[in-house]
DSSP file (Angstrom, degrees, kcal/mol; ACC not computed):
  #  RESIDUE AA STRUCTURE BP1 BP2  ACC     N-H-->O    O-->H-N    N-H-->O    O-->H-N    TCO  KAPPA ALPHA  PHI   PSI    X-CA   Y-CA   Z-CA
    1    1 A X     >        0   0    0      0, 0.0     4,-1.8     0, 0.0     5,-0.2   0.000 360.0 360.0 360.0 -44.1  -25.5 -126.0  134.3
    2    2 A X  H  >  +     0   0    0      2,-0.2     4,-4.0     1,-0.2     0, 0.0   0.944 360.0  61.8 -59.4 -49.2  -28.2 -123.4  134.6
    3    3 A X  H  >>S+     0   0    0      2,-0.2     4,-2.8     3,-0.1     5,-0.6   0.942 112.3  42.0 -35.2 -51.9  -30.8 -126.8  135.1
    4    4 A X  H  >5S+     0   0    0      2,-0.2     4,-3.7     1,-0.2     5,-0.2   0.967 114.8  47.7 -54.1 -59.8  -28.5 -127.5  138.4
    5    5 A X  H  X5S+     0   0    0     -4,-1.8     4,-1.8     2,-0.2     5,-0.2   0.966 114.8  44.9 -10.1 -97.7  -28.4 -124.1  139.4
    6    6 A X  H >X5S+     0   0    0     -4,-4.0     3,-2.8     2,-0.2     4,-1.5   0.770 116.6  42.2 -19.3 -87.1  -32.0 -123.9  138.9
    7    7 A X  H 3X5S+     0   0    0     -4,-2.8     4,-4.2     1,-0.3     5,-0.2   0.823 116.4  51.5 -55.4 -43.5  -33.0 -127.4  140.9
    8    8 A X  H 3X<S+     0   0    0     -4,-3.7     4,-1.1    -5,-0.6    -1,-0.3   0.767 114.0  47.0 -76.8 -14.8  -30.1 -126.5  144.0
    9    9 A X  H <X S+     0   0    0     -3,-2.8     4,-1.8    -4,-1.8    -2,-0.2   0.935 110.1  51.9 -87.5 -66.7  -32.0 -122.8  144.2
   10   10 A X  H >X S+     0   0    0     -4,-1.5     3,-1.2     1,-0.2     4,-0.9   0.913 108.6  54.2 -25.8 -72.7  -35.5 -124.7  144.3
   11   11 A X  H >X S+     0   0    0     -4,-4.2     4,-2.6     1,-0.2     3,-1.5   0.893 102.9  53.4   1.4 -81.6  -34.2 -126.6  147.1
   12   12 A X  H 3< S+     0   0    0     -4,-1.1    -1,-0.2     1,-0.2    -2,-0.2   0.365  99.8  59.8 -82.9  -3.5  -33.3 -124.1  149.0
   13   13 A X  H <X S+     0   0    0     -4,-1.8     4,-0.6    -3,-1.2    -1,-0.2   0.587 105.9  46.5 -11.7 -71.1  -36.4 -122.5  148.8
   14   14 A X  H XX S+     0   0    0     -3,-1.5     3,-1.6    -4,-0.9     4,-1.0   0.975 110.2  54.1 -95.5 -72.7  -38.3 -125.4  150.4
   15   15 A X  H 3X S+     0   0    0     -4,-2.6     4,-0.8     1,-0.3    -1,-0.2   0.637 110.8  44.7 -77.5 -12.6  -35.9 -125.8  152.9
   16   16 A X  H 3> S+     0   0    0      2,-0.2     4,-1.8     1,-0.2    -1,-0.3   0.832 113.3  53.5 -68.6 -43.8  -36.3 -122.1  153.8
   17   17 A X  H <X S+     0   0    0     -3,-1.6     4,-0.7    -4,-0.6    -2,-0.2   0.824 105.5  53.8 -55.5 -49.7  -40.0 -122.4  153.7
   18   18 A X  H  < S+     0   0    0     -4,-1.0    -1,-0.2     2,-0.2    -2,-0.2   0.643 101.0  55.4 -43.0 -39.8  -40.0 -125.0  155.8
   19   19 A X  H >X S+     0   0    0     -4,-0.8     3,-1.6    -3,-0.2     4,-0.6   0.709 101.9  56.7 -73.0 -32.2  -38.2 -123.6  158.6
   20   20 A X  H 3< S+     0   0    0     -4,-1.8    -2,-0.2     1,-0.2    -1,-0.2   0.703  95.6  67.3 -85.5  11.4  -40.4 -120.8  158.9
   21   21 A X  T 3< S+     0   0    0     -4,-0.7    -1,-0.2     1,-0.1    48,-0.2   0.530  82.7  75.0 -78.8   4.3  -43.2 -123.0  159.4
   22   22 A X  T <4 S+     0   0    0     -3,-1.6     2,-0.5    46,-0.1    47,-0.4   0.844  85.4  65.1 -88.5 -27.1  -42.1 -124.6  162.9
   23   23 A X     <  -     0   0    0     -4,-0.6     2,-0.5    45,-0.2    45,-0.2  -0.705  61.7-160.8-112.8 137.2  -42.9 -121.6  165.3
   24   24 A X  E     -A   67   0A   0     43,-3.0    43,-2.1    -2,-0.5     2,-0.4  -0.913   9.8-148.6-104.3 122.2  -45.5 -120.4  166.0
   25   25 A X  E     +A   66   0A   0     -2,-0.5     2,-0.4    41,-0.2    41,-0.2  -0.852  32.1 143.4-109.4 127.8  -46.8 -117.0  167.6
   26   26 A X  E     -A   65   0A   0     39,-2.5    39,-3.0    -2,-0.4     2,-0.5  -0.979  28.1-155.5-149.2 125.7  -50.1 -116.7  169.7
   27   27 A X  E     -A   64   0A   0     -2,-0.4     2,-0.3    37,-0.3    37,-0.2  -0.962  17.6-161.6-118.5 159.8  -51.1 -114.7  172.7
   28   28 A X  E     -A   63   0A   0     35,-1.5    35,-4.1    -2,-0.5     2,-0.1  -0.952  21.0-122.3-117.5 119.6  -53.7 -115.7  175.1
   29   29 A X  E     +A   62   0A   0     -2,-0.3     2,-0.3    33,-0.2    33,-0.2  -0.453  37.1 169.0 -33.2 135.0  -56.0 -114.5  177.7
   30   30 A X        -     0   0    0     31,-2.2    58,-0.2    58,-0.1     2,-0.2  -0.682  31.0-120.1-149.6 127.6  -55.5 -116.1  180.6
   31   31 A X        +     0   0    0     56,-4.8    56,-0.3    -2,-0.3     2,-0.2  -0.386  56.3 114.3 -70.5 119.3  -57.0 -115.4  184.6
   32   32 A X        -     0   0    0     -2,-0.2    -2,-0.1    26,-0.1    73,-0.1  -0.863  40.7-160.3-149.3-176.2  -54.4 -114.8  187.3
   33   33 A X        +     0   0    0     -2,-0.2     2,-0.3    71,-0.1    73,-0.1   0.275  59.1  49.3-153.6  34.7  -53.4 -111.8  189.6
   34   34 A X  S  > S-     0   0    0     71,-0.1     4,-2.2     1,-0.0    71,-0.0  -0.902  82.6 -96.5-151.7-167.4  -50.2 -112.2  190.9
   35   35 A X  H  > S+     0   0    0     -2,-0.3     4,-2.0     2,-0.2     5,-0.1   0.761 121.7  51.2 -73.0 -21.6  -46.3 -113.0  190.6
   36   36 A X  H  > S+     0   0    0      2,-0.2     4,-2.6     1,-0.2    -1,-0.2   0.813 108.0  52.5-104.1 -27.4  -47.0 -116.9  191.7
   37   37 A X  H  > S+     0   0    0      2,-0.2     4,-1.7     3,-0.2     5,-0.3   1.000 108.9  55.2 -53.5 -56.1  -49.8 -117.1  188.9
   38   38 A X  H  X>S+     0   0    0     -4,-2.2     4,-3.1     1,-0.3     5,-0.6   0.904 110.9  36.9 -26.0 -71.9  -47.0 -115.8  186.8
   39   39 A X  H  X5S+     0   0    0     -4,-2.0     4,-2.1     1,-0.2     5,-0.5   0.927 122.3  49.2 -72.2 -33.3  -44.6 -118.5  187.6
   40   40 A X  H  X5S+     0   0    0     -4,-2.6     4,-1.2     2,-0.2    -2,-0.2   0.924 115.5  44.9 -37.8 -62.4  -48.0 -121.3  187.6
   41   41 A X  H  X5S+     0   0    0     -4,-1.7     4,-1.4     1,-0.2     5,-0.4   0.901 116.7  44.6 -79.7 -58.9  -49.2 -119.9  184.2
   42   42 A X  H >X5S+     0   0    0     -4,-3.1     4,-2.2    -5,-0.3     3,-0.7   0.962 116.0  49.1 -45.2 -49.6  -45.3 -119.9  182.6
   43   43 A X  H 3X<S+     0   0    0     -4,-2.1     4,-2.9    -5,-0.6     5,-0.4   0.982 105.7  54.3 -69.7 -40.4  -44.6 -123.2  183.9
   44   44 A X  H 3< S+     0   0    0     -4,-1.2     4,-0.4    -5,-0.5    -1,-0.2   0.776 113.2  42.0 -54.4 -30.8  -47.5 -124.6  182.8
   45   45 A X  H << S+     0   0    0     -4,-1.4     6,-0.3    -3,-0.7    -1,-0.2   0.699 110.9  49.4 -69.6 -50.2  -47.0 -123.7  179.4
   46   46 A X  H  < S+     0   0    0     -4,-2.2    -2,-0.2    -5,-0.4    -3,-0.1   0.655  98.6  66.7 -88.1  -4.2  -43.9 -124.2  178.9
   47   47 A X  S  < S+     0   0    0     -4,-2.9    -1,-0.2    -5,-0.1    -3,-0.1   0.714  85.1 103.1 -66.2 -47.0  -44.4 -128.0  180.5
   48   48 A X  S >  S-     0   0    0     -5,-0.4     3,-1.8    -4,-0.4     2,-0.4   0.050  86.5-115.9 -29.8 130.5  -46.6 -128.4  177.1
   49   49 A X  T 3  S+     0   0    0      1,-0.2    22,-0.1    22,-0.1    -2,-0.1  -0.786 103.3  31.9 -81.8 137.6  -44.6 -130.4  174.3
   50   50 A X  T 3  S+     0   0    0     -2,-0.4    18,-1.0     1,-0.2     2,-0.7   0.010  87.5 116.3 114.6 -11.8  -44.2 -128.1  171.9
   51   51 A X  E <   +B   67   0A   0     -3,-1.8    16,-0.3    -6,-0.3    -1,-0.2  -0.722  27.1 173.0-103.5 137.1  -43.9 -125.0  173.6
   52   52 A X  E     +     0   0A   0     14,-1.6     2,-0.3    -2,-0.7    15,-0.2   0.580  64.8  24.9-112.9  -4.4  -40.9 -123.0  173.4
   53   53 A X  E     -B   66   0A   0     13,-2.0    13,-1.3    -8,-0.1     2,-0.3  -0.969  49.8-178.1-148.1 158.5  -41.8 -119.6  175.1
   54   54 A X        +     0   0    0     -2,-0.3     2,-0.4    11,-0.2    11,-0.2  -0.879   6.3 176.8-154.4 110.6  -44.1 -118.7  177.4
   55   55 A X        -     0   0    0      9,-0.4     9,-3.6    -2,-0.3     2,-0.4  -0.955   9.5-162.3-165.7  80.6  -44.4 -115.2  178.6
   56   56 A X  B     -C   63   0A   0     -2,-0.4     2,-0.7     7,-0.2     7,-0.2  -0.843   8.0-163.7-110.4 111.8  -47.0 -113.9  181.0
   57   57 A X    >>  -     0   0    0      5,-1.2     4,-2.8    -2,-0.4     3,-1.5  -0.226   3.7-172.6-128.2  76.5  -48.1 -110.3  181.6
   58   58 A X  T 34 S+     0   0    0     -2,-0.7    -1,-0.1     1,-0.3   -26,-0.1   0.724  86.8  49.6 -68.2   0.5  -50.1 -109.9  185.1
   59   59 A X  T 34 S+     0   0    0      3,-0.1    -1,-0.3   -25,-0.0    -2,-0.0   0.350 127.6  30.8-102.8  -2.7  -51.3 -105.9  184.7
   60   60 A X  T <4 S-     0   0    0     -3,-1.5    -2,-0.2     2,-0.2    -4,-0.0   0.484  96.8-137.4-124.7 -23.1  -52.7 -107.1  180.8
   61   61 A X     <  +     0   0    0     -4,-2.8   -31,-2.2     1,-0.3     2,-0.5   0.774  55.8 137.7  98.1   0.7  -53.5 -110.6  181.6
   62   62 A X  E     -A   29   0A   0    -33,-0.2    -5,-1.2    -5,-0.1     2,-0.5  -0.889  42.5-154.2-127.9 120.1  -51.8 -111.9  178.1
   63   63 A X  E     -AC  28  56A   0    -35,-4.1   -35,-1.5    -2,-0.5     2,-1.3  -0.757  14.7-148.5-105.3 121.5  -49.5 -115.0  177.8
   64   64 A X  E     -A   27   0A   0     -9,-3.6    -9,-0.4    -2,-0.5     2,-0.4  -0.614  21.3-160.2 -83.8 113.3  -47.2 -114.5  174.7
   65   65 A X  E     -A   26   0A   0    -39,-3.0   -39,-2.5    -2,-1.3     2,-0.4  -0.888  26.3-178.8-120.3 148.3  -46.6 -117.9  173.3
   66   66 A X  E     +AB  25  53A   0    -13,-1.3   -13,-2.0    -2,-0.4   -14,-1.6  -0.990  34.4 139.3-127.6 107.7  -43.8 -119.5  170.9
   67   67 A X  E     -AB  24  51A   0    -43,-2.1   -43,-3.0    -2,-0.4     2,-0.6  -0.958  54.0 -98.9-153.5-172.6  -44.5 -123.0  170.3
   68   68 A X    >   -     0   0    0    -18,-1.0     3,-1.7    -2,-0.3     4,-0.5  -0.936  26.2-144.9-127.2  94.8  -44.4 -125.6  167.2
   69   69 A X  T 3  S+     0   0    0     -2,-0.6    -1,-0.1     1,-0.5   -46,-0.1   0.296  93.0  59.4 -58.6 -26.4  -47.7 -126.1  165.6
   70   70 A X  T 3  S+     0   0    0      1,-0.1    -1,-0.5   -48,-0.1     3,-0.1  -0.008 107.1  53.1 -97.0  27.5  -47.3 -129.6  164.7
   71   71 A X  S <  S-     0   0    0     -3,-1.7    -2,-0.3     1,-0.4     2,-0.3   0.483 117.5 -10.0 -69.8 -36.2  -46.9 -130.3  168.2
   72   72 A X        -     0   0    0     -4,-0.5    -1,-0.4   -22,-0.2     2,-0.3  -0.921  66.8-116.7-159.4-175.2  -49.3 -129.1  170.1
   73   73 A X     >> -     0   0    0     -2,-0.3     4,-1.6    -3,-0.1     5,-0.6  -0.950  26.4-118.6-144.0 134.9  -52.4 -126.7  169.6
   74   74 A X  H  >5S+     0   0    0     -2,-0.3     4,-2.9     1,-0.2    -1,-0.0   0.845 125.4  51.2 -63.8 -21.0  -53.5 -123.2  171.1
   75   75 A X  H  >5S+     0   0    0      2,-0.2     4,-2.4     1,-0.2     3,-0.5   0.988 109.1  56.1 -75.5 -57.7  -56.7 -125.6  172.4
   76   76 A X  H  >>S+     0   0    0      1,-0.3     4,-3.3     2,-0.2     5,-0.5   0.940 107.5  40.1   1.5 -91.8  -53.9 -128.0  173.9
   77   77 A X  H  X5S+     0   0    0     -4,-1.6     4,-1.7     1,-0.3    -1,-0.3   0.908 110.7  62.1 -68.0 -18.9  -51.9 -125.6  176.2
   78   78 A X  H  X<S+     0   0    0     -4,-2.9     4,-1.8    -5,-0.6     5,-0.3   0.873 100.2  50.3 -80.6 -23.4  -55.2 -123.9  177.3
   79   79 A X  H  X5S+     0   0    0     -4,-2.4     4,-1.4     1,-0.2    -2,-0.2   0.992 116.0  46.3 -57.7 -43.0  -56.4 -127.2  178.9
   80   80 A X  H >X5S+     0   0    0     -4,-3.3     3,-3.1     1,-0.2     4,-1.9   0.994 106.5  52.9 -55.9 -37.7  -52.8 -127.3  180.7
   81   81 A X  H 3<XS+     0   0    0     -4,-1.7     5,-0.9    -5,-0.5     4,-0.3   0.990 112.0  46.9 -65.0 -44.4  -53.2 -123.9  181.5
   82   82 A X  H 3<5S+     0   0    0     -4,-1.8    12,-0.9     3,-0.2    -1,-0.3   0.649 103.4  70.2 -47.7  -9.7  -57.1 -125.3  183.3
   83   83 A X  H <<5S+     0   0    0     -3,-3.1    -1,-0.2    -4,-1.4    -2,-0.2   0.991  98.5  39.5 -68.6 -54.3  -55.2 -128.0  184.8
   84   84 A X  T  <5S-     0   0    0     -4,-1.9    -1,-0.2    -3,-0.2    -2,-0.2   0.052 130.8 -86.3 -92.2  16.5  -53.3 -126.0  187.3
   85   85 A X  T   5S+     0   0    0     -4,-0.3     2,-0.3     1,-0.2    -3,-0.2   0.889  83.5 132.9 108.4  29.6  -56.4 -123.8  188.1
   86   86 A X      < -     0   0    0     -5,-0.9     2,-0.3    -6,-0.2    -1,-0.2  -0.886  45.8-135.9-132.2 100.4  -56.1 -121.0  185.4
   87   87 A X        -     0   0    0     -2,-0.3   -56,-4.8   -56,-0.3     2,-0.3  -0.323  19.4-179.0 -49.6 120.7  -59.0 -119.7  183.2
   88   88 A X  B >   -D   91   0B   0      3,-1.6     3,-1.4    -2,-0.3   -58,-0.1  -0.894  44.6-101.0-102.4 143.3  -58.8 -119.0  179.3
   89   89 A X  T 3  S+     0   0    0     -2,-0.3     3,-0.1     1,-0.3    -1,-0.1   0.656 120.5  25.9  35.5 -66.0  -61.5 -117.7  177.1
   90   90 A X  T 3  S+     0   0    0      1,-0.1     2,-0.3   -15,-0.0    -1,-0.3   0.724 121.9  43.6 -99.0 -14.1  -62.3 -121.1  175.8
   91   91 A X  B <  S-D   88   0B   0     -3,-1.4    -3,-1.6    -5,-0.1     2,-0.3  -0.946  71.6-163.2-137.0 146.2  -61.2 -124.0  178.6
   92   92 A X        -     0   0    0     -2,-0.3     2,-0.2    -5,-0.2    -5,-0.1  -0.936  26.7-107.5-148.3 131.6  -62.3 -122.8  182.3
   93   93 A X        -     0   0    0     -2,-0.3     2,-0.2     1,-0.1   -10,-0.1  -0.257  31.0-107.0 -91.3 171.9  -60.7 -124.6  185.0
   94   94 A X     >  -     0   0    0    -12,-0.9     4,-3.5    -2,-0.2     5,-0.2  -0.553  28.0-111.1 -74.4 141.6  -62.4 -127.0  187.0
   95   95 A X  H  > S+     0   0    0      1,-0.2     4,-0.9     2,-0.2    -1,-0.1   0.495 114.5  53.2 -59.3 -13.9  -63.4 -126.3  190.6
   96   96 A X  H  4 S+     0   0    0      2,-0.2    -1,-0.2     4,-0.1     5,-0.2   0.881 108.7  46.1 -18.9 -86.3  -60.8 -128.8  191.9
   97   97 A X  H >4 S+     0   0    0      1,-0.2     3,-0.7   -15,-0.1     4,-0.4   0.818 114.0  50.8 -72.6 -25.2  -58.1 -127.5  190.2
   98   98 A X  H >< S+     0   0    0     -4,-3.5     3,-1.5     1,-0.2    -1,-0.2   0.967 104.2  50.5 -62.9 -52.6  -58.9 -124.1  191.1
   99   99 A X  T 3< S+     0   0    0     -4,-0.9    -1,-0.2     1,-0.2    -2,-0.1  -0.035  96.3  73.5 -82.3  40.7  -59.4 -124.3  194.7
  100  100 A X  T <  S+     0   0    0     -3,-0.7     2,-0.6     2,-0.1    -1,-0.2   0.244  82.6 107.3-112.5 -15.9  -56.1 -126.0  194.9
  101  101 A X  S <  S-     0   0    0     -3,-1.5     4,-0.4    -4,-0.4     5,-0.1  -0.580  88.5 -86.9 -50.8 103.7  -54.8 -122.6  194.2
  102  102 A X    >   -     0   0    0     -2,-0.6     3,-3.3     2,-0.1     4,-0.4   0.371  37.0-121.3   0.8 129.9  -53.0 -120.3  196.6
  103  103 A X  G >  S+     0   0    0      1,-0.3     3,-1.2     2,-0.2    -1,-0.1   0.952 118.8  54.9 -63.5 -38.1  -55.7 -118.2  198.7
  104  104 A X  G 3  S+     0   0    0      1,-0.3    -1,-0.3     2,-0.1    -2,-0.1   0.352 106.7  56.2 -55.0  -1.8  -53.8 -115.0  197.2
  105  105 A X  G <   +     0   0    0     -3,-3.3     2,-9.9    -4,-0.4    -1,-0.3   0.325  68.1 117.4-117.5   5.2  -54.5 -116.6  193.7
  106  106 A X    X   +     0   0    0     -3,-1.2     3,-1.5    -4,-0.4     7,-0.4   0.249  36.2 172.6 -82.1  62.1  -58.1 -117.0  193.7
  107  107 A X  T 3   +     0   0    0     -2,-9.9    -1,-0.2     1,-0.2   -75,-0.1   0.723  68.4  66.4 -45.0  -5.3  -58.8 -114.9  191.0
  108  108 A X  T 3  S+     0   0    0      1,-0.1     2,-0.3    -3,-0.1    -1,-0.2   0.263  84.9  97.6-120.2   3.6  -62.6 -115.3  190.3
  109  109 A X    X>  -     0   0    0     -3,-1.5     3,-4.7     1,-0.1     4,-0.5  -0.727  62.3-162.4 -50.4  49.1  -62.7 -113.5  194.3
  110  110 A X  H 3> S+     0   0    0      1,-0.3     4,-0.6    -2,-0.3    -1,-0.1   0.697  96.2  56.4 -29.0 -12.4  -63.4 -109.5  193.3
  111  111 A X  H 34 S+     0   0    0     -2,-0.2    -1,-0.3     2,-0.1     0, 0.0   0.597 111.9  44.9 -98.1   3.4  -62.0 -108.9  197.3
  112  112 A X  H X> S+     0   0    0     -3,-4.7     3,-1.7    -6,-0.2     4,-0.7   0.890 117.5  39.9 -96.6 -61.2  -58.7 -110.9  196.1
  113  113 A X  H 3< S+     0   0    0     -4,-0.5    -3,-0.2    -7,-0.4    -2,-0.1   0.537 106.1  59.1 -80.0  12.0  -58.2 -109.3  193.2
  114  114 A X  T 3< S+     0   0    0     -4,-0.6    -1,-0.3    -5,-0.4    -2,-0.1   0.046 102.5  62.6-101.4  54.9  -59.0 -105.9  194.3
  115  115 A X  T <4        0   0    0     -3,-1.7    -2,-0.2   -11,-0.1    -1,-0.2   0.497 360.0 360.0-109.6 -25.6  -56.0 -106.6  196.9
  116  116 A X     <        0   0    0     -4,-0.7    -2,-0.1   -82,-0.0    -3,-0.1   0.184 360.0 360.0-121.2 360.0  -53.5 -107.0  194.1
């Protein structure tokens, strides 16, 4: 009896262990300077498979992210973020995808962002 005990405790352990390995917590630089970067930068995240929050802060600059590590990868969701015109630390977007940005968005403009 104690063996069963024992094995059904073990168990239930690993499955506890297991669960806390799916989420994942990260924040992120990322360049924007307004409310429609907000909703750009969130969507863009949160379009990522794997990510399950997406949280972006426009007076600190810092996207709080929730996502599931065996799905995708912090290097992952910054290339999304570079798709749609938004610099990170490590993935810089392409001049393309930048100047496809909202004139109010251009962030890498010191007279845009000292407007905001």
């Amino acid at each position: 009896m104690k063996k069963i005990i024992l094995v059904v405790l073990v168990m239930m352990l690993g499955v506890q262990v297991q669960a806390q390995d799916r989420n994942a917590r990260a924040t992120i630089e990322v360049d924007g300077v307004c409310m429609m970067c907000k909703d750009r930068i969130e969507k863009a995240a949160i379009k990522t498979k794997g990510v399950k929050s997406a949280v972006w802060n426009v007076e600190t600059h810092m996207l709080s992210l929730i996502f599931d590590e065996r799905k995708t990868s912090i290097q992952t969701i910054e290339e999304s973020l570079a798709a749609v015109g938004h610099d990170t630390k490590n993935v810089k977007a392409t001049e393309e995808a930048y100047e496809s940005l909202h004139h109010c968005c251009k962030y890498r403009d010191q007279a845009v962002v000292d407007e905001h």
